[in-house]
N, CA, C and O atoms as a DFTB+ gen file, in Angstrom:
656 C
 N C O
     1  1       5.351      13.897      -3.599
     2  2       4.933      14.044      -4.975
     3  2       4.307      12.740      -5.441
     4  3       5.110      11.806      -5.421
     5  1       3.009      12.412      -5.880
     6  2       2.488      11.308      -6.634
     7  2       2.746      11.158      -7.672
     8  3       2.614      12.021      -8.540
     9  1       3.299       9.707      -7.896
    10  2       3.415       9.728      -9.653
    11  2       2.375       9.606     -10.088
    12  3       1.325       9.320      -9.512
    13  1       2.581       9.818     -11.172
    14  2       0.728       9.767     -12.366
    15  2       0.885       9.256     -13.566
    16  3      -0.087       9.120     -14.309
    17  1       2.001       8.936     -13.896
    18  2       2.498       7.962     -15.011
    19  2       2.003       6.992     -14.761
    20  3       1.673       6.750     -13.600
    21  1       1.764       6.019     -15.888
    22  2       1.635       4.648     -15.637
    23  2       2.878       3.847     -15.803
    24  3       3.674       3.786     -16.739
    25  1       2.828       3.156     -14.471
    26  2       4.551       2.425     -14.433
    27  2       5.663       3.202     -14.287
    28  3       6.799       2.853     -14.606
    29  1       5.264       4.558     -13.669
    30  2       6.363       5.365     -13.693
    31  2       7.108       4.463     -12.546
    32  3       6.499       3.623     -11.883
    33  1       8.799       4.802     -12.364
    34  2       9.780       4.386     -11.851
    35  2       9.651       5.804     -10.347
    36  3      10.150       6.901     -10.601
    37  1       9.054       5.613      -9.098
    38  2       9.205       6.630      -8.625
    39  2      10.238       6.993      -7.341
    40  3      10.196       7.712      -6.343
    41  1      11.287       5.964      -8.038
    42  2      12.915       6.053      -6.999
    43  2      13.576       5.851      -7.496
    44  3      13.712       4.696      -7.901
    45  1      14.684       7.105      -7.893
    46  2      15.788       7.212      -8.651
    47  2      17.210       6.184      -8.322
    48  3      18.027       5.602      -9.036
    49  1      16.995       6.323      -6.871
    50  2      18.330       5.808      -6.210
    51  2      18.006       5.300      -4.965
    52  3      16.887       4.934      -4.607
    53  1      19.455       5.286      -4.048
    54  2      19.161       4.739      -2.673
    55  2      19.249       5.701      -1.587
    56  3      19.265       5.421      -0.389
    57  1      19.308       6.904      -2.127
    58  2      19.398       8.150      -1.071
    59  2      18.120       8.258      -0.282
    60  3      18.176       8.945       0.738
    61  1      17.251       7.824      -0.519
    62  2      15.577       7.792      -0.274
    63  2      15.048       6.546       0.247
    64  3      14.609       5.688      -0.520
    65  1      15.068       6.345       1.946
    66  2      14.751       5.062       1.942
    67  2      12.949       4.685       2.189
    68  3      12.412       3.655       2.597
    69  1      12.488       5.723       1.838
    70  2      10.747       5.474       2.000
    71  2      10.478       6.280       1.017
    72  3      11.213       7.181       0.613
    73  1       9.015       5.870       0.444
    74  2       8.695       5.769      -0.791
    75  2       7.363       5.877      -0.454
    76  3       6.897       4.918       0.163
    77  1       6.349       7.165      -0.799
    78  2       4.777       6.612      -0.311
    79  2       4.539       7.298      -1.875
    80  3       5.251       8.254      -2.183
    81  1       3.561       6.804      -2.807
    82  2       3.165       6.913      -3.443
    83  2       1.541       7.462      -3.335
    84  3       1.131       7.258      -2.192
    85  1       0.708       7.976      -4.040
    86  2      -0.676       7.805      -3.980
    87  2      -0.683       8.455      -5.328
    88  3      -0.157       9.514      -5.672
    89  1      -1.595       7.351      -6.217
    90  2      -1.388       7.496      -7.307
    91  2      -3.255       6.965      -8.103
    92  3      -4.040       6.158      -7.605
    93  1      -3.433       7.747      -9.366
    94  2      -4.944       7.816      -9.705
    95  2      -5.157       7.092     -10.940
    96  3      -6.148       7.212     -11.660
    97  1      -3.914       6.142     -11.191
    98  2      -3.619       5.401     -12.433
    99  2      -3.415       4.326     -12.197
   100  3      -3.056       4.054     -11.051
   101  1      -3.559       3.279     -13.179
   102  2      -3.131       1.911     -13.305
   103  2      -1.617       1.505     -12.483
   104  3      -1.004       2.474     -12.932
   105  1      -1.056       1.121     -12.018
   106  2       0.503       0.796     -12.007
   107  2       1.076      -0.958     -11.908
   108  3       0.551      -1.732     -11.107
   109  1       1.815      -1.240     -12.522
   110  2       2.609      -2.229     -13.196
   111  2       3.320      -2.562     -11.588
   112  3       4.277      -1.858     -11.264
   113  1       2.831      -3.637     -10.612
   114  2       3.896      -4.026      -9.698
   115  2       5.329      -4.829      -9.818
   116  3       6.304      -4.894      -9.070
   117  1       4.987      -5.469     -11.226
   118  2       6.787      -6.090     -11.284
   119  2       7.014      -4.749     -11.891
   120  3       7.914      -4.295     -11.185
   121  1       6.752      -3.936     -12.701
   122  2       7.779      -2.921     -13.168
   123  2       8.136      -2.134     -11.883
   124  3       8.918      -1.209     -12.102
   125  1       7.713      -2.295     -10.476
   126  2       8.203      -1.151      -9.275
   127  2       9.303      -2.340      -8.624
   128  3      10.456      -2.098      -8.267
   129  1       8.779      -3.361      -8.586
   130  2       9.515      -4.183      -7.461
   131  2      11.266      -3.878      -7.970
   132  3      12.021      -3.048      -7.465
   133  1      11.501      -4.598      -8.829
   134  2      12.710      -4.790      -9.706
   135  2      13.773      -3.557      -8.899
   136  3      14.655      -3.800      -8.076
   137  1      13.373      -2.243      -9.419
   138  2      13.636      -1.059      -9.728
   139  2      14.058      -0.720      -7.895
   140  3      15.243      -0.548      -7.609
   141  1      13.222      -0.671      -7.041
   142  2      13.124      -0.839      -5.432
   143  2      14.447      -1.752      -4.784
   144  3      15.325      -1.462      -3.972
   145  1      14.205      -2.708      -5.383
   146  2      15.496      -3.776      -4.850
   147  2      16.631      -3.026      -5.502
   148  3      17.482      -2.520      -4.770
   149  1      16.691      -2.947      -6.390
   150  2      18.010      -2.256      -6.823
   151  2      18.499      -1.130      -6.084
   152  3      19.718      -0.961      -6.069
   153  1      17.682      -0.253      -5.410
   154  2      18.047       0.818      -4.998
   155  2      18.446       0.908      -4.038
   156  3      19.112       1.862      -3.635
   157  1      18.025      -0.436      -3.187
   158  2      18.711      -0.747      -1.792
   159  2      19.439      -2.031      -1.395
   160  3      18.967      -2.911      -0.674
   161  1      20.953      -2.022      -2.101
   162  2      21.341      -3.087      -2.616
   163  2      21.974      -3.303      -0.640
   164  3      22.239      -2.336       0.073
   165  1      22.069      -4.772      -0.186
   166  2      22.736      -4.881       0.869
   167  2      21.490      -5.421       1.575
   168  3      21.685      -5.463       2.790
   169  1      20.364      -5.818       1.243
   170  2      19.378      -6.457       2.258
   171  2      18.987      -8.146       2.198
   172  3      18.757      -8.945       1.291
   173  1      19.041      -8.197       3.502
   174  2      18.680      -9.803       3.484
   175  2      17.938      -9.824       3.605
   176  3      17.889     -10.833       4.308
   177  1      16.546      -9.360       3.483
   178  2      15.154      -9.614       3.355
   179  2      14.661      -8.860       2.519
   180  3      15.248      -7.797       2.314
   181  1      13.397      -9.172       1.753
   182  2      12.666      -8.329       1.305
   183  2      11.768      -8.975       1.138
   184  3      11.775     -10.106       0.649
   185  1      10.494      -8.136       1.658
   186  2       8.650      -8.388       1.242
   187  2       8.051      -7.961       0.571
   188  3       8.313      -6.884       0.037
   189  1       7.128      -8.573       0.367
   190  2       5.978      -7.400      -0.338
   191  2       4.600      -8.094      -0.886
   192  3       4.400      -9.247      -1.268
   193  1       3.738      -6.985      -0.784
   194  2       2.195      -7.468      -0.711
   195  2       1.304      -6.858      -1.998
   196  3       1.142      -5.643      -2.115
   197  1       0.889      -7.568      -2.700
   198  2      -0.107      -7.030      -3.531
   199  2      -1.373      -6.720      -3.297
   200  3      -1.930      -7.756      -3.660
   201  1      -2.183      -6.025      -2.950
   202  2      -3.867      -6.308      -3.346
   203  2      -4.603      -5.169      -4.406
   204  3      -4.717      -3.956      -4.578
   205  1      -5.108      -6.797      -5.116
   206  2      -6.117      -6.323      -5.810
   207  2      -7.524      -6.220      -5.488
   208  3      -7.940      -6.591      -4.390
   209  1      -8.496      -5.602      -6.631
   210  2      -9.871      -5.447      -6.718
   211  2     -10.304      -7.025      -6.746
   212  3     -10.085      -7.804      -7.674
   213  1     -10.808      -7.244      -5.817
   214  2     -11.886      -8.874      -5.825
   215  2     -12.743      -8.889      -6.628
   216  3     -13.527      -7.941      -6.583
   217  1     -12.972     -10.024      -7.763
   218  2     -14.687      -9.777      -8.264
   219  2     -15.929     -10.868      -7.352
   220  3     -16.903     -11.280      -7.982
   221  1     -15.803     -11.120      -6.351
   222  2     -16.477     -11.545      -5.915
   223  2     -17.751     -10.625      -5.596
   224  3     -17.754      -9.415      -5.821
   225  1     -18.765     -11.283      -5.081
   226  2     -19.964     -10.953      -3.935
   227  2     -20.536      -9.737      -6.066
   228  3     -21.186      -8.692      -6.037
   229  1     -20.203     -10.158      -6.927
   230  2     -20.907      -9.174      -7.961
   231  2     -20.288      -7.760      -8.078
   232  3     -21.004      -6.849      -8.491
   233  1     -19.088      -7.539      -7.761
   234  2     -18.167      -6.559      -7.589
   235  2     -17.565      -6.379      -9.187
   236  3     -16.955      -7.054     -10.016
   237  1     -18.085      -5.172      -9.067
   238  2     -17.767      -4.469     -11.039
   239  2     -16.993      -3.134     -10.647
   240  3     -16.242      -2.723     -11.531
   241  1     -17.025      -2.675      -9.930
   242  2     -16.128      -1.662      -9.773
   243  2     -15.815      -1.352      -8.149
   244  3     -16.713      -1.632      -7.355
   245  1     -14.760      -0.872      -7.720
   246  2     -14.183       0.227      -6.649
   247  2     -13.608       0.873      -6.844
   248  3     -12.591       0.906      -7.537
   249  1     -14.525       2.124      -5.818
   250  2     -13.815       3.049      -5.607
   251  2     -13.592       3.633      -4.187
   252  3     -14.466       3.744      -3.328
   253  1     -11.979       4.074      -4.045
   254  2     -11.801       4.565      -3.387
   255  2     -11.419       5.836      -3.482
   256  3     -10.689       6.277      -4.369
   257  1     -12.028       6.635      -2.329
   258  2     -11.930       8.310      -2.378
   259  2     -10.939       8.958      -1.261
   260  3     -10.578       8.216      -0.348
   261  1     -10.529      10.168      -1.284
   262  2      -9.838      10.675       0.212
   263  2      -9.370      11.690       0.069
   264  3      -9.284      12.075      -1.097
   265  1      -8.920      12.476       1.019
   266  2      -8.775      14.082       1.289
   267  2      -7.062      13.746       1.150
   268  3      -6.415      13.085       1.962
   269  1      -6.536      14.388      -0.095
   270  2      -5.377      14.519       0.424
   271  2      -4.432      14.489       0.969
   272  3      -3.506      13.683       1.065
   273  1      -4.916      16.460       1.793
   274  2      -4.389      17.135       3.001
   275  2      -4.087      16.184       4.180
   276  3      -3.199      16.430       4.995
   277  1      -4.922      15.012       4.234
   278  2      -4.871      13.707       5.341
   279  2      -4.468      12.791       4.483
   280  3      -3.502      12.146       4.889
   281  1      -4.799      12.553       3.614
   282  2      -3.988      10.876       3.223
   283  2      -2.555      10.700       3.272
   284  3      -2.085      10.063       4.215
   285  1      -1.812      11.170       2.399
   286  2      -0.603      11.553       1.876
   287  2       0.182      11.956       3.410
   288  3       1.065      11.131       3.644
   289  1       0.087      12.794       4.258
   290  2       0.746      13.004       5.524
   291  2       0.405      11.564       6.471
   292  3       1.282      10.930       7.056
   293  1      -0.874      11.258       6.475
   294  2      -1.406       9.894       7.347
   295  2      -0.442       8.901       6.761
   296  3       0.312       8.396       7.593
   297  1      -0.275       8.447       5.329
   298  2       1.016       7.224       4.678
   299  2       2.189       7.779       5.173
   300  3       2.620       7.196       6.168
   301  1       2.933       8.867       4.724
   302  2       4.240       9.349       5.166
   303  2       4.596       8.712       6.830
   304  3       5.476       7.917       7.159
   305  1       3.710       9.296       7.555
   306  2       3.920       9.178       8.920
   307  2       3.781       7.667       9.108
   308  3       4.606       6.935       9.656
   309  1       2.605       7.311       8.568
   310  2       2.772       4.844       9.192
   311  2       4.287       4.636       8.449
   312  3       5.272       4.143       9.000
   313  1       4.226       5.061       7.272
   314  2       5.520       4.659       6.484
   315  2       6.579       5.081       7.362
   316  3       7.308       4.123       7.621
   317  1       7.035       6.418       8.060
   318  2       8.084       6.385       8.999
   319  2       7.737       5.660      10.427
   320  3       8.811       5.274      10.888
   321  1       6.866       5.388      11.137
   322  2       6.854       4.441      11.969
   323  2       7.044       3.127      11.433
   324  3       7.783       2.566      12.242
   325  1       6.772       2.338      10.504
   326  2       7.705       1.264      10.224
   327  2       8.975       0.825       9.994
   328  3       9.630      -0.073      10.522
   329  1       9.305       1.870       8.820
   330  2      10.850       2.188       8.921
   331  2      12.058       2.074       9.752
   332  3      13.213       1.684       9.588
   333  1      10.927       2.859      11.278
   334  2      11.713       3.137      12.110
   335  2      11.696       2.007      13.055
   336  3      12.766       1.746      13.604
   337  1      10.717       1.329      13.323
   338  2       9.978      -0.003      14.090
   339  2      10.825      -1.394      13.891
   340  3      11.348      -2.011      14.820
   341  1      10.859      -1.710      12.744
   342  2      10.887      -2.669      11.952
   343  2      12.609      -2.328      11.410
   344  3      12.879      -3.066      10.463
   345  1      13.440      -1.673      11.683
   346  2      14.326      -1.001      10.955
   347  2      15.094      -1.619      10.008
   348  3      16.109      -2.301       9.868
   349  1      13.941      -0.955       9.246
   350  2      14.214      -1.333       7.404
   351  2      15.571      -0.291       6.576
   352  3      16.029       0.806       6.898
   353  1      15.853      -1.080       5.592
   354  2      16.245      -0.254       4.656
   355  2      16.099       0.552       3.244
   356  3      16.779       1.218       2.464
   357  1      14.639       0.010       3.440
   358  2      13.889       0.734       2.201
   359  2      12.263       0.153       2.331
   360  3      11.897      -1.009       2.508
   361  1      11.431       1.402       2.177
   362  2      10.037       0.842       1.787
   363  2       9.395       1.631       1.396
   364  3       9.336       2.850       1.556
   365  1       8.508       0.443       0.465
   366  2       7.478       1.394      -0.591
   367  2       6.295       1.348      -0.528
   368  3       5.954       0.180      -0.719
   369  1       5.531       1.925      -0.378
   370  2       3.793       2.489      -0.105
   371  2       3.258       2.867      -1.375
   372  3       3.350       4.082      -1.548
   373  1       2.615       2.113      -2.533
   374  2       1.889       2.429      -3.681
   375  2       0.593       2.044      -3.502
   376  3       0.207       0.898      -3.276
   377  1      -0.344       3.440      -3.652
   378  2      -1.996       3.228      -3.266
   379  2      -2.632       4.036      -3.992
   380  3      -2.363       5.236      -4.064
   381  1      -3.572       3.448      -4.628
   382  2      -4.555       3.779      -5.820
   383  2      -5.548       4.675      -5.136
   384  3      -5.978       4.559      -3.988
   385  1      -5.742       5.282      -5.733
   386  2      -7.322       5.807      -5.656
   387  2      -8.303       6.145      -7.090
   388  3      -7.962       6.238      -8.269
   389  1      -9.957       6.312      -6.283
   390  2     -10.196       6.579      -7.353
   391  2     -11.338       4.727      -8.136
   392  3     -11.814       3.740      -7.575
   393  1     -11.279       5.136      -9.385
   394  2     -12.408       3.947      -9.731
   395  2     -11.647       2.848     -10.213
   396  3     -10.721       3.121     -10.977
   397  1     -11.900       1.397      -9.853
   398  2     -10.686       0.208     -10.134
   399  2     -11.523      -0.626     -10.568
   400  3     -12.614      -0.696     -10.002
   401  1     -11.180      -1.607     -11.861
   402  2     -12.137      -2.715     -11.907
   403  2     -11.262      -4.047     -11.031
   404  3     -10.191      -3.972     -10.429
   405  1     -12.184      -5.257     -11.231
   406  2     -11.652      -6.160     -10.934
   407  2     -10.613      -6.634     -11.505
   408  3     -10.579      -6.638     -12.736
   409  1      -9.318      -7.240     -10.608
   410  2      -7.785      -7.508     -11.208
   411  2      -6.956      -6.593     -10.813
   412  3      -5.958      -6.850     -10.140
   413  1      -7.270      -5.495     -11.174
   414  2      -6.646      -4.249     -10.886
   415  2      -5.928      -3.949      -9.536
   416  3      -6.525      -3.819      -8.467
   417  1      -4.462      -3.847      -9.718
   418  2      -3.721      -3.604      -8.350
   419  2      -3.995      -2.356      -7.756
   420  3      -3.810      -1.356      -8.450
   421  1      -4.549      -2.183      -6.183
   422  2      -5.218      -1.299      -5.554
   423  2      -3.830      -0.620      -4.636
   424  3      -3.406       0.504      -4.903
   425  1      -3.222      -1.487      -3.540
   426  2      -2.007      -1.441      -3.103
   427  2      -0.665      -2.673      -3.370
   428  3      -0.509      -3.837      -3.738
   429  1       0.220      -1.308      -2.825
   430  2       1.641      -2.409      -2.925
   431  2       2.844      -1.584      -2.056
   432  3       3.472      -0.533      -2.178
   433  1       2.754      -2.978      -0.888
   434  2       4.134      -2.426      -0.350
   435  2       4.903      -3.478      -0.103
   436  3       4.523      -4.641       0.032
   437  1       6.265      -2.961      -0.028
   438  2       7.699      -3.580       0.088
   439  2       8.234      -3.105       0.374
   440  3       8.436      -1.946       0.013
   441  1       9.109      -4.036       1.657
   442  2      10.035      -3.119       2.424
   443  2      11.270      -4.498       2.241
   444  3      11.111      -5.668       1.894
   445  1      12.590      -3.668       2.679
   446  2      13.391      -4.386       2.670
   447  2      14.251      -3.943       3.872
   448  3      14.374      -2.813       4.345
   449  1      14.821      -5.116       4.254
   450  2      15.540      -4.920       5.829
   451  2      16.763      -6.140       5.685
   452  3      16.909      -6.810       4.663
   453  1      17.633      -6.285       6.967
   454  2      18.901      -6.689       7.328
   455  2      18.284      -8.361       7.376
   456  3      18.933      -9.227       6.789
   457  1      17.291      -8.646       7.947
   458  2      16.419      -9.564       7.998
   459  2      15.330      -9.545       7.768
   460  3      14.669      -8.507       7.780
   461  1      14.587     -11.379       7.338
   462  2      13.393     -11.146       6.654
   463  2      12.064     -10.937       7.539
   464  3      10.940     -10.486       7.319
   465  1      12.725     -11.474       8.627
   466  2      11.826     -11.215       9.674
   467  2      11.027      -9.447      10.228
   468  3       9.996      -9.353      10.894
   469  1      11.910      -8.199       9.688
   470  2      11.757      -6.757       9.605
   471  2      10.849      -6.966       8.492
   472  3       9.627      -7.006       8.637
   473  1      11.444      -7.098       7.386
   474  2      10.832      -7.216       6.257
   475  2       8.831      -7.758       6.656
   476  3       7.782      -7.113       6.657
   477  1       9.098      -8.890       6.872
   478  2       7.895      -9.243       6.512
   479  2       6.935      -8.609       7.639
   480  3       5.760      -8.560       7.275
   481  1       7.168      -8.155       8.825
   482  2       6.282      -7.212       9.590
   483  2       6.220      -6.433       9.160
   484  3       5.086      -6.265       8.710
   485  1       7.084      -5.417       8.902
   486  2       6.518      -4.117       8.482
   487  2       5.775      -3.789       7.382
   488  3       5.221      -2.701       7.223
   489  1       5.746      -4.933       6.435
   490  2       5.103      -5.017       5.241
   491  2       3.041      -5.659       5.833
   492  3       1.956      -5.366       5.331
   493  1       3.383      -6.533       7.002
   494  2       2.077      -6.571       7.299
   495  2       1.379      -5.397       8.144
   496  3       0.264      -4.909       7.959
   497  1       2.316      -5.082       9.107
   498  2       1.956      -3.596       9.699
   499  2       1.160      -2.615       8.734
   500  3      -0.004      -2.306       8.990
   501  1       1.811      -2.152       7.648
   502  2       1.406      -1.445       6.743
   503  2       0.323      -1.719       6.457
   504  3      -0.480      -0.802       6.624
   505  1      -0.243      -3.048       5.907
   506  2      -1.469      -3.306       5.435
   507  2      -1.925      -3.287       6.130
   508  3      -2.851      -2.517       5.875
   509  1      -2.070      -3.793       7.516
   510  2      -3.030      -3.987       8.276
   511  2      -3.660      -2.287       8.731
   512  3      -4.841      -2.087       9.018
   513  1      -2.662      -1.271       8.713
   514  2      -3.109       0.117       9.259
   515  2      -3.831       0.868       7.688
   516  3      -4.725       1.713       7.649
   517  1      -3.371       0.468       6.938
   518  2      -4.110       0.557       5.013
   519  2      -5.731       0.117       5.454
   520  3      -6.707       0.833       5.228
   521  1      -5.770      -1.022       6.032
   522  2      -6.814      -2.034       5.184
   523  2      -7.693      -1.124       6.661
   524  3      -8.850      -0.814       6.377
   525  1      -7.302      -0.779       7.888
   526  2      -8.427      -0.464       9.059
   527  2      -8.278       1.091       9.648
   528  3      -9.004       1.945      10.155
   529  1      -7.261       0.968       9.368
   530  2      -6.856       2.725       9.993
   531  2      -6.011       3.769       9.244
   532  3      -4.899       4.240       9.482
   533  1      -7.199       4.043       7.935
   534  2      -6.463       4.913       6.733
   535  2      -7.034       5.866       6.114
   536  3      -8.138       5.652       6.614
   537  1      -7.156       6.456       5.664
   538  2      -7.734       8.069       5.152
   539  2      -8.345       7.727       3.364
   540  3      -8.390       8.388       2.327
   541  1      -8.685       6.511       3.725
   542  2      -9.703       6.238       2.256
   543  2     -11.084       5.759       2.705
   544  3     -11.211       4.916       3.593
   545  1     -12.311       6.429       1.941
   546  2     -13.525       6.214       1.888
   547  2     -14.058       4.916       0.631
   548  3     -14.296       5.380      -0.484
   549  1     -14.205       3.650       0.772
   550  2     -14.265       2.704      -0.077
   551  2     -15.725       1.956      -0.509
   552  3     -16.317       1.086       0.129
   553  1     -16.107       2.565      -1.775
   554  2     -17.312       1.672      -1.646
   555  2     -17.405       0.457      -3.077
   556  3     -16.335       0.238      -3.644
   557  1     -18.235      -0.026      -3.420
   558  2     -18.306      -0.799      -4.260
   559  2     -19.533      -0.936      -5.373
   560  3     -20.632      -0.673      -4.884
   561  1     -19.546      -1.209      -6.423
   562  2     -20.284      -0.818      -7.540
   563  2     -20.975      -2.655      -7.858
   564  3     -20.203      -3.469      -8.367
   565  1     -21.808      -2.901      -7.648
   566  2     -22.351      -4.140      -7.978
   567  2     -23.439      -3.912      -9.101
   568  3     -23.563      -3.055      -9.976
   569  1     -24.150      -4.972      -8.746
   570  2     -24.980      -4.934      -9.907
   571  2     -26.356      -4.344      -9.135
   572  3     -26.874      -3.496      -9.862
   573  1     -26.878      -4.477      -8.263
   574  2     -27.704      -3.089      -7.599
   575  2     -26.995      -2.097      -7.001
   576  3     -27.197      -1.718      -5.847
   577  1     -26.052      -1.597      -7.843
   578  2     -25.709      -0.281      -7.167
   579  2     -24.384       0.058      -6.508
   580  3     -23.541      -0.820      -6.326
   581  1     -24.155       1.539      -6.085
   582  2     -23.261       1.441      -4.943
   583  2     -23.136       0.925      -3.667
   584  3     -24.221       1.021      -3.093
   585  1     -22.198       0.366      -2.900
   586  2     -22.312       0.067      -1.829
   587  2     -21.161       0.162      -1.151
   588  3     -20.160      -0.454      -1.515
   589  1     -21.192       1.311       0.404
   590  2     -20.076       1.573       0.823
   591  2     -19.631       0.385       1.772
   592  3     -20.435      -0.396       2.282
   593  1     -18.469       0.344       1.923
   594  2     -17.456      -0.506       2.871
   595  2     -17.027      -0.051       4.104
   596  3     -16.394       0.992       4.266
   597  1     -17.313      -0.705       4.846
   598  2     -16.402      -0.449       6.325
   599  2     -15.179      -2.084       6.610
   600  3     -15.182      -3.266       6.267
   601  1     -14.415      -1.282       7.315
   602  2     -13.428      -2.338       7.628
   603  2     -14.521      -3.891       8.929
   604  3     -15.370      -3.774       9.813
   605  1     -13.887      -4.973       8.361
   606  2     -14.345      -5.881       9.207
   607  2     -14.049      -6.204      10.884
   608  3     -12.946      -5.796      11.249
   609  1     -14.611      -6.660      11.605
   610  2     -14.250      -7.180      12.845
   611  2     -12.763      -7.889      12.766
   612  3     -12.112      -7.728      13.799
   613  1     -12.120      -8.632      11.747
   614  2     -11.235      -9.173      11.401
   615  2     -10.321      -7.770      11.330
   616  3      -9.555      -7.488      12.252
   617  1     -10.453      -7.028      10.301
   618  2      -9.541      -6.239      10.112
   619  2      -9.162      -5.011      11.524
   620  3      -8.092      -4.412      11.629
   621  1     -10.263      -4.892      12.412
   622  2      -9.617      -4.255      13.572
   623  2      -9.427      -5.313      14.397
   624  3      -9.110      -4.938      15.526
   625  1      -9.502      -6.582      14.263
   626  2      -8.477      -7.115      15.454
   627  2      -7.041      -7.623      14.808
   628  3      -6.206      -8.238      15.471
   629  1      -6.893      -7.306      13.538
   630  2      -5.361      -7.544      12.663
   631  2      -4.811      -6.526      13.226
   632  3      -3.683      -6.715      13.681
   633  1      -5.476      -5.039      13.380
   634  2      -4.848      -4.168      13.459
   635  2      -4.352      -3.726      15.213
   636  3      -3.388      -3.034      15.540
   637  1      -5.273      -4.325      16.030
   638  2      -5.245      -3.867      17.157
   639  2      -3.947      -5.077      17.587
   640  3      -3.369      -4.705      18.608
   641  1      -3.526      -6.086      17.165
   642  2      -2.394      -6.447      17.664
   643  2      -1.140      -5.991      17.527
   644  3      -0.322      -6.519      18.282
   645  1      -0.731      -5.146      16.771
   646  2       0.344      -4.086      16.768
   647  2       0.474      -3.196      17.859
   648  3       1.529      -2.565      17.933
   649  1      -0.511      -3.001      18.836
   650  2      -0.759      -1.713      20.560
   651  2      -0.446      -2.387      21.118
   652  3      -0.361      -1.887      22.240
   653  1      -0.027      -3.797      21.153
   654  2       0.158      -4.591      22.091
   655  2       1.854      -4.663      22.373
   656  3       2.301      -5.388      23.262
């Protein structure tokens, strides 16, 4: 289920230890973090990654687009291979779609584990399979125009060290 509130709270408790969000609204990352830690009280680590919209290179808007039927099952599933990888005790997957200006938080994940060392991989794992191997179409709105995005040479060799 996506929340669609802004700043909605979208984990009641600790019965739920993964959390994928995909959401078409603004969202508040200290109002999620707080709320997350609480729910999984007993961890000696916890991470977590923000990214926002860059205004660099003349960047006035992004957007990102995506099918659903594939996004939402594609997060669920990286989100349980980390979980399970990394063996965490809680993590959260919050990802925008849709039109963002600059500032604007795009993703956010945090995971929390026994150690910080779980923690802070699986939190880069995540991004790195977000940022190169993910079910969003991303382009960018400058001042001539649209312009679509592909992932960098950088971002598939971030990602290709995880097969290893």
């Amino acid at each position: 289920m996506a929340a669609r509130s802004r700043c909605s709270h979208p984990f009641p408790g600790a019965d739920i230890a993964i959390h994928v969000h995909l959401v078409d609204q603004p969202f508040n990352p200290g109002a999620l973090l707080g709320p997350f830690t609480n729910a999984h009280p007993g961890y000696g680590g916890l991470a977590s990654f923000i990214g926002a919209v860059r205004a660099d290179d003349d960047v006035r808007a992004l957007e990102l687009l995506h099918y659903e039927k594939m996004t939402r099952p594609g997060m669920e599933a990286r989100a349980e291979e980390a979980a399970h990888r990394f063996e965490l005790l809680g993590l959260l997957v919050m990802h925008r779609h849709g039109v963002m200006e600059p500032g604007e938080p795009i993703v956010m994940v945090a995971a929390c584990a026994q150690h910080r060392r779980g923690a802070i991989a699986a939190v880069d794992y995540c991004m790195d399979h977000l940022k190169s191997d993910s079910w969003f179409w991303k382009r960018e709105l400058r001042g001539d125009g649209w312009h679509w995005i592909e992932p960098r040479e950088q971002d598939h060799s971030d990602l290709a060290r995880w097969s290893k």
